[in-house]
N, C-alpha and C positions, 0 to 999 in steps of 0.2 A: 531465503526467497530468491528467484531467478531472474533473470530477465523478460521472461516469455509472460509474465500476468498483465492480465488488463484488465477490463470492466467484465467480462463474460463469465468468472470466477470470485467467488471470496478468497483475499489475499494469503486467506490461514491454507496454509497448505494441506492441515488434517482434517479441512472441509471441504464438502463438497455441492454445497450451494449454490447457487446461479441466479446471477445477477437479472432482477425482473424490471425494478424500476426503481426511479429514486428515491422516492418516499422509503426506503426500505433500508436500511445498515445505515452505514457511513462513507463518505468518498473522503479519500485521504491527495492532498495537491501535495509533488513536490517540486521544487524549484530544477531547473536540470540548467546547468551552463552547459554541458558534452554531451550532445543529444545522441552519438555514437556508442558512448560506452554505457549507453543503457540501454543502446539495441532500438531507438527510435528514429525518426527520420529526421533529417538535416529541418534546421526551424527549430525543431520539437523546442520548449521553454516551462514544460513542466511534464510531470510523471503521476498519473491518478488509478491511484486503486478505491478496492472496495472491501471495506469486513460487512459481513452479514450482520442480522438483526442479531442474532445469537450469539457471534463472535464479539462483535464490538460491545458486547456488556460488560464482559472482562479480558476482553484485549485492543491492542491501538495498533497503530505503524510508526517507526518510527525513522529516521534515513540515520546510516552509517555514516556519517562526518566523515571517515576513511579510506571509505570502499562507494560506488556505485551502488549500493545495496539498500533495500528498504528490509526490516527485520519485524517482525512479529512480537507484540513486548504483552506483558501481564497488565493492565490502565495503571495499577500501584507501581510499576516500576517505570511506568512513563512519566506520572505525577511525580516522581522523584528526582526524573533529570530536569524538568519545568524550573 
């Protein structure tokens, strides 16, 4: 996952869904201290995507503790780092 997603897309990269309205998928918050190295504007205090209705059945977001990165995980391997 890159820096360039925002609300306009599903976070799944092998989708191509487009963000209608809220009632729809999941929005995912992440907390952001370096609003730079996510490619956001100075302020920025958090980072929100979106999985589609479809996506978020059997996938989540999850943020890289490492890296700047948000990753796309399987729901069973995200309930596993829980």
């Amino acid at each position: 996952m890159h820096g360039r997603k925002s609300l306009d897309k599903c976070a799944n990269d092998n989708c191509s869904a487009k963000f209608k309205s809220l009632g729809e998928g999941r929005l995912f918050v992440f907390p952001v201290s370096n609003p730079g190295a996510w490619k956001l504007p100075h302020g920025s205090r958090q980072k929100i995507l979106w999985l589609c209705d479809n996506c978020c059945k059997t996938l989540a977001l999850e943020l890289d503790k490492k890296s700047t990165r948000v990753r796309v995980v399987s729901r069973q391997e995200n309930n596993k780092a829980a």
